[in-house]
C-alpha positions in Angstrom: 0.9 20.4 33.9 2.3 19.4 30.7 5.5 17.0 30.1 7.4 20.2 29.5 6.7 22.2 32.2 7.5 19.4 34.8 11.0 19.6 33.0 11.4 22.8 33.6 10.1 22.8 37.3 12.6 19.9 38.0 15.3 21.9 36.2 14.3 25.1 38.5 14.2 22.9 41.4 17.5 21.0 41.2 19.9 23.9 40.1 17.8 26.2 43.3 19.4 23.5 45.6 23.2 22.9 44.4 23.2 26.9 44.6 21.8 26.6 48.5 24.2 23.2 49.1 26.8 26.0 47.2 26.7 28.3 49.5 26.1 26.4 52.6 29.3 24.5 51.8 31.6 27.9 51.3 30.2 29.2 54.8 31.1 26.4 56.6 34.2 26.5 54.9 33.9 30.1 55.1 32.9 31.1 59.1 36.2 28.8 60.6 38.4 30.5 58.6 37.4 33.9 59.7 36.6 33.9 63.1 40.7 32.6 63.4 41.6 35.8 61.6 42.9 34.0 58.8 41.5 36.3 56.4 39.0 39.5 57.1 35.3 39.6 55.6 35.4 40.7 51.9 38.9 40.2 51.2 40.6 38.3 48.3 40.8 35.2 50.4 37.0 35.1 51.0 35.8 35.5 47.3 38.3 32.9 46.5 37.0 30.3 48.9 33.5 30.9 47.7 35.0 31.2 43.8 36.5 27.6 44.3 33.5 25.9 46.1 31.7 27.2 43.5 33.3 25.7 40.4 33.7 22.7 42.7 29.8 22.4 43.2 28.7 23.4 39.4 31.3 20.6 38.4 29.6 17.6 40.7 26.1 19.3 40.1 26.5 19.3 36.5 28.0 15.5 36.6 25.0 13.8 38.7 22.7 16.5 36.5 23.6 14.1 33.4 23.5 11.0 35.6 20.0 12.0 36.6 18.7 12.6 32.9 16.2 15.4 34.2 
């Protein structure tokens, strides 16, 4: 495996686990907020928490992704 194509893998690699940190963060987040009938499943209130958690994640991802120099 070439130079490039370890790049790549690492690249693959490291954005596949900030989306699975991503989306483990918004459930937890997620799962307390429902079972207390805060909001329902699929409503407004839902997308948003996992809208936010997910700019939040991209924005430290993308900050320790330049820190990292992959």
């Amino acid at each position: 495996m070439d130079w490039k194509e370890n790049k790549n893998l690492k690249v693959i690699l490291y954005i596949s686990s900030w989306v699975i940190i991503w989306g483990s963060i918004g459930s937890l987040i997620d799962y307390p907020l429902y079972k207390t009938e805060i909001y329902s499943e699929g409503s407004i209130w839902q997308y948003l928490t996992f809208t936010i958690t997910g700019i939040i994640s991209f924005l430290i991802g993308f900050k320790i992704y330049k820190k990292l120099k992959l």
